[in-house]
C-alpha positions in Angstrom: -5.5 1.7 20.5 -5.9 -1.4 18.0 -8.8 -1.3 15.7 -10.1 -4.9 14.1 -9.3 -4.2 10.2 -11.2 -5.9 7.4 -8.1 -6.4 4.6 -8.5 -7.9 1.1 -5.3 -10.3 -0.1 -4.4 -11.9 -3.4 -2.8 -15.0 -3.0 0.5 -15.0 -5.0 -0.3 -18.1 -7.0 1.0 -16.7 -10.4 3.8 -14.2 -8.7 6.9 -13.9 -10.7 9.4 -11.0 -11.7 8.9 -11.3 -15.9 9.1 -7.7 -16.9 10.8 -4.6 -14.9 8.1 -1.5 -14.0 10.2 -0.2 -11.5 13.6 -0.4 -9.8 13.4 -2.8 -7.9 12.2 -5.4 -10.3 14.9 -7.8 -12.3 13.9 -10.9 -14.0 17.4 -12.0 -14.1 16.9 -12.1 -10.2 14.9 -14.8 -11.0 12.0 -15.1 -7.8 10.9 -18.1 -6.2 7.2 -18.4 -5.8 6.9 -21.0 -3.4 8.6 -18.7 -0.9 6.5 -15.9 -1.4 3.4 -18.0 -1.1 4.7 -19.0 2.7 6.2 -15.7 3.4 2.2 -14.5 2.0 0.6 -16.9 4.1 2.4 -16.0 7.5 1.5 -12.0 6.8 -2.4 -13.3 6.1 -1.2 -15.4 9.8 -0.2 -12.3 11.7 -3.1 -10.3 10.5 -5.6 -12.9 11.8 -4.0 -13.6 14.4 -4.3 -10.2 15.3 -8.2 -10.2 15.0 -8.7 -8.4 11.7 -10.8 -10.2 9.3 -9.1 -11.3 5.5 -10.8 -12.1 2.4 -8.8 -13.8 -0.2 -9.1 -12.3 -3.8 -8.9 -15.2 -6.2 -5.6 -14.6 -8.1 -5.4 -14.6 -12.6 -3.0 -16.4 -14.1 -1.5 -14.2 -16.3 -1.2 -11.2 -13.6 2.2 -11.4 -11.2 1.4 -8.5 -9.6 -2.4 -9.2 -8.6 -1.2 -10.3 -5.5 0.0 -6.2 -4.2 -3.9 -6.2 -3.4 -3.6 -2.6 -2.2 -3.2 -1.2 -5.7 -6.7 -2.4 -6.7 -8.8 0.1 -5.4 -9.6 2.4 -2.4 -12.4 1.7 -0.4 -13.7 4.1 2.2 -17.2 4.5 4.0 -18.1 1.4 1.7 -17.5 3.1 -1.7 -15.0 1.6 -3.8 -13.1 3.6 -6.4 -11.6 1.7 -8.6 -7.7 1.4 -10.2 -6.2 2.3 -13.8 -2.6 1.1 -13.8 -0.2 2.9 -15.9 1.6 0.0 -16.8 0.1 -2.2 -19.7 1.3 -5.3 -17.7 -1.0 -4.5 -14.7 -3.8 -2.7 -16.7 -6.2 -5.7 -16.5 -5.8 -6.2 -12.7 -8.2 -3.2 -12.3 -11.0 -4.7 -14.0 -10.5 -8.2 -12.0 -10.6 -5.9 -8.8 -13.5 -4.3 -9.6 -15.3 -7.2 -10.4 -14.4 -9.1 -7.2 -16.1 -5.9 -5.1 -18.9 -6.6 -7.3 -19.5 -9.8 -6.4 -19.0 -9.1 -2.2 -22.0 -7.0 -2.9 -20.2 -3.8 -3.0 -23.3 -1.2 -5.3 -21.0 2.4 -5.1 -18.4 1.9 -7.3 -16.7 4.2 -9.3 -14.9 3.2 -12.9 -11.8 5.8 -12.7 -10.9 7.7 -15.6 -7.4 8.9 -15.1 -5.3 6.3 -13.9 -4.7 5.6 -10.2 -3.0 2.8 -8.7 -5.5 2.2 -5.6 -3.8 2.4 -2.3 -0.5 2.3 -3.3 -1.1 6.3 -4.0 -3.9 7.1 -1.4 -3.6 7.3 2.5 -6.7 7.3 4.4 -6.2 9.2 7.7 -9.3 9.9 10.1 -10.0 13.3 8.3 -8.0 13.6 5.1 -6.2 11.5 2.0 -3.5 12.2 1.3 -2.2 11.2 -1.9 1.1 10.5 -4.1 2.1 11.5 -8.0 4.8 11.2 -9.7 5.3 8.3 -11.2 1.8 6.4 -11.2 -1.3 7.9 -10.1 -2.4 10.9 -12.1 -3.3 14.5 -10.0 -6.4 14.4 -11.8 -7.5 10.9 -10.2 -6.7 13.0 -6.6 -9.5 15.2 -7.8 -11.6 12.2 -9.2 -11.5 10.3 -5.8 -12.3 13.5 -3.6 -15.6 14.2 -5.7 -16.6 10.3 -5.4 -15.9 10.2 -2.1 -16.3 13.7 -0.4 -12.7 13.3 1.6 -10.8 16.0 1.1 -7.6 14.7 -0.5 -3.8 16.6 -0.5 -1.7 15.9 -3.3 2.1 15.2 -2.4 4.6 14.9 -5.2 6.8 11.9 -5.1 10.5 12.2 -7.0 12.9 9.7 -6.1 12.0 6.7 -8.6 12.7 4.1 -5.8 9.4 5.2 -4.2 7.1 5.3 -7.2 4.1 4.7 -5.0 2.9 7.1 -1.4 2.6 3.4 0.5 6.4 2.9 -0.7 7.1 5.9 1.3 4.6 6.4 4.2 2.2 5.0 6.5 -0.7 5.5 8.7 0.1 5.5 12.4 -3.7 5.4 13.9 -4.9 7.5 11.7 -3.8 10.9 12.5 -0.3 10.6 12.3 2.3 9.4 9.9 5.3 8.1 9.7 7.5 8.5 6.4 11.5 9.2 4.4 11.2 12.9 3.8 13.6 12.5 1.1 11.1 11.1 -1.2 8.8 13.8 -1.3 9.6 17.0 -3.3 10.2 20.1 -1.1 7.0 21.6 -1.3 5.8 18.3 -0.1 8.1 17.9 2.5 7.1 21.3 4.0 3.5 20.8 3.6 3.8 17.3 5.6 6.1 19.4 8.4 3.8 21.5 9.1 0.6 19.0 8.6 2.2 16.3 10.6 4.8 17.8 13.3 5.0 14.8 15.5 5.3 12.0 12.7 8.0 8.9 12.7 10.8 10.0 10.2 12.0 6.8 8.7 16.3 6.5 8.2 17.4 6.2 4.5 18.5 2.2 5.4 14.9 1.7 6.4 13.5 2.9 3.7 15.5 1.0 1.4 14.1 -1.8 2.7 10.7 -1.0 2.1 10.6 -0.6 5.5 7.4 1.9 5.3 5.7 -0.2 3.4 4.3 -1.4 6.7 0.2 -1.9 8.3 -0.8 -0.2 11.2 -4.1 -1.0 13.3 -3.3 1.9 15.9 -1.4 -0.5 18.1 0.5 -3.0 16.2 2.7 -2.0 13.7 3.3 -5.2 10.6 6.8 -4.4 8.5 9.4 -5.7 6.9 12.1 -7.2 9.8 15.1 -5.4 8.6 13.9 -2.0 9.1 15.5 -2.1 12.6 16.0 1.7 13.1 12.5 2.3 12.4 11.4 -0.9 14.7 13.4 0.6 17.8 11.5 4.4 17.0 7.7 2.5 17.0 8.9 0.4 19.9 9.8 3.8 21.4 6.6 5.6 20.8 4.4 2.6 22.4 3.4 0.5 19.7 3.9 -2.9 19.0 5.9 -4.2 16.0 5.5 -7.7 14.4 8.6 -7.9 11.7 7.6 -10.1 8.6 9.5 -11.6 6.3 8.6 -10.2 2.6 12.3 -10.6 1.0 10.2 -12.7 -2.0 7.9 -10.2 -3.2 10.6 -7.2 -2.2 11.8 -8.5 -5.6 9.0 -6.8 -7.3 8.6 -4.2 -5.4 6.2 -4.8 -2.4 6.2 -5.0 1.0 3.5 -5.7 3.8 1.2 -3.1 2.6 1.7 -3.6 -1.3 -0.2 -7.1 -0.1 -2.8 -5.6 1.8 -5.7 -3.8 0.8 -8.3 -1.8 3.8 -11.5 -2.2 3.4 -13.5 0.7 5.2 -17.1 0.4 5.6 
C-alpha cells in the first residue's frame, strides 16, 4: 500500500564532477548540468505526481554535491540528526543542511560528532535502522543516532568500494522488507540480512551497477534508475509498481533516485 512521503530535494544548480570521492566520479567525464537539472526536475515530477509532498532546499554555490539531499541528515519521528561528511569537499553541506531544518521550524536537532553521511548510510524500516560502514559513516555515529533517536539501529559492513554508501546498495520495500546486492555486504552482514530479511528482492550484479538500488519506495510504487531491467521485472513480479527515471547525469557522481531524495518522517 502507498504512503504520501514528505521528501526534501536540492536542486542541482551548482552540480558538476570537479574532484573524484569515489569510483564513479571522473572530471575528465566532464557532466553536463543542464541535463541533470531536467533529468532532477522530472524525478521532483514523478514524486508529485505521485502525491508526496517536496520541499526544495536552496542549493550553495560552491557545493556539487548538495543536490544528493539524502546525505544531509536523518529525520525520523520529527528529530533530525544531522551529517558529518568524511570528505573535505562535502564537509560544509552538513552545516547548510542543518540550518535549512532550522529554519522549517525543526527544535530536536542533533549536531553529530562522528561523522555520518545522513541517509546515504541509514535505512529506516517500520521497527529498526539499519545502517552501513565502511567507507563513510563511522560505527560510532550508528550508536550516536540510536541514543538520539531511541530506534534500535544494526550495523552492516559495506566492502566493495563501488557501494560506499547502504542507499548504494539497498532499499526499503514498505518498510519491512528489503531489497539489496548481497555482494556488497561483508559475510557476517550478508548472513545477518538472510536471516533478518528471508523474503527480500536480491538485486543482479548488472543492476547494481547501475545504481539500480539506489531507488524510492512508497510501499506501492517503486522510483529507479530505467536500466535496472532485471530488478524492474522482480518488483513488477512481486506487485508493485515501477516508474524508471532517467538519472544518467548525476550517475556521473555517484547518485541515483535516492542519493536526490531525502524522507522526512514526522
Amino acid at each position: 500500500m502507498a504512503h504520501v512521503r514528505h521528501y526534501a530535494m536540492c536542486r542541482p544548480d551548482h552540480f558538476a564532477v570537479t574532484y573524484a570521492i569515489n569510483p564513479w566520479m571522473d572530471p575528465s567525464a566532464g557532466a553536463d548540468r543542464d541535463k541533470a537539472l531536467r533529468q532532477w526536475e522530472r524525478l521532483k515530477a514523478v514524486y508529485e505526481e505521485l502525491g508526496h509532498r517536496v520541499d526544495v532546499v536552496e542549493p550553495v554555490a560552491g557545493l556539487p554535491d548538495m543536490v544528493f539531499a539524502a546525505n544531509g541528515g536523518l529525520v525520523v519521528d520529527g528529530k533530525v540528526y544531522g551529517a558529518r561528511f568524511a570528505n573535505a569537499e562535502r564537509v560544509p553541506e552538513g552545516p547548510a543542511y542543518l540550518e535549512w531544518f532550522r529554519s522549517r521550524g525543526f527544535t530536536e536537532i542533533k549536531e553529530p560528532e562522528h561523522v555520518n553521511e545522513g541517509e546515504g548510510d541509514f535505512l529506516v524500516l517500520d521497527h529498526v535502522i539499519l545502517a552501513g560502514t565502511g567507507f563513510r559513516t563511522r560505527p560510532e555515529a550508528h550508536h550516536e543516532a540510536q541514543e538520539f533517536l531511541g530506534r534500535p539501529v544494526v550495523t552492516l559492513r559495506l566492502v566493495d568500494p563501488r557501494y560506499y554508501h547502504l542507499d548504494t546498495a539497498m532499499f526499503a520495500l514498505g518498510g519491512d522488507n528489503i531489497a539489496y546486492y548481497p555482494e556488497a555486504f561483508s559475510p557476517g552482514s550478508r548472513a545477518v540480512l538472510e536471516r533478518m530479511f528471508p523474503d527480500a528482492v536480491i538485486a543482479s550484479a548488472e543492476d547494481a551497477a547501475v545504481l539500480g538500488l539506489n531507488a524510492v519506495c512508497d510501499g506501492r510504487h517503486v522510483v529507479l534508475n530505467a536500466e535496472a531491467g532485471g530488478l524492474t521485472l522482480e518488483l513488477k513480479r512481486r506487485g508493485y509498481d515501477v516508474i524508471p527515471v532517467d538519472l544518467s547525469e548525476l550517475r556521473k557522481a555517484g547518485g541515483g533516485p535516492k542519493c536526490c531524495t531525502l524522507e522526512i518522517r514526522s
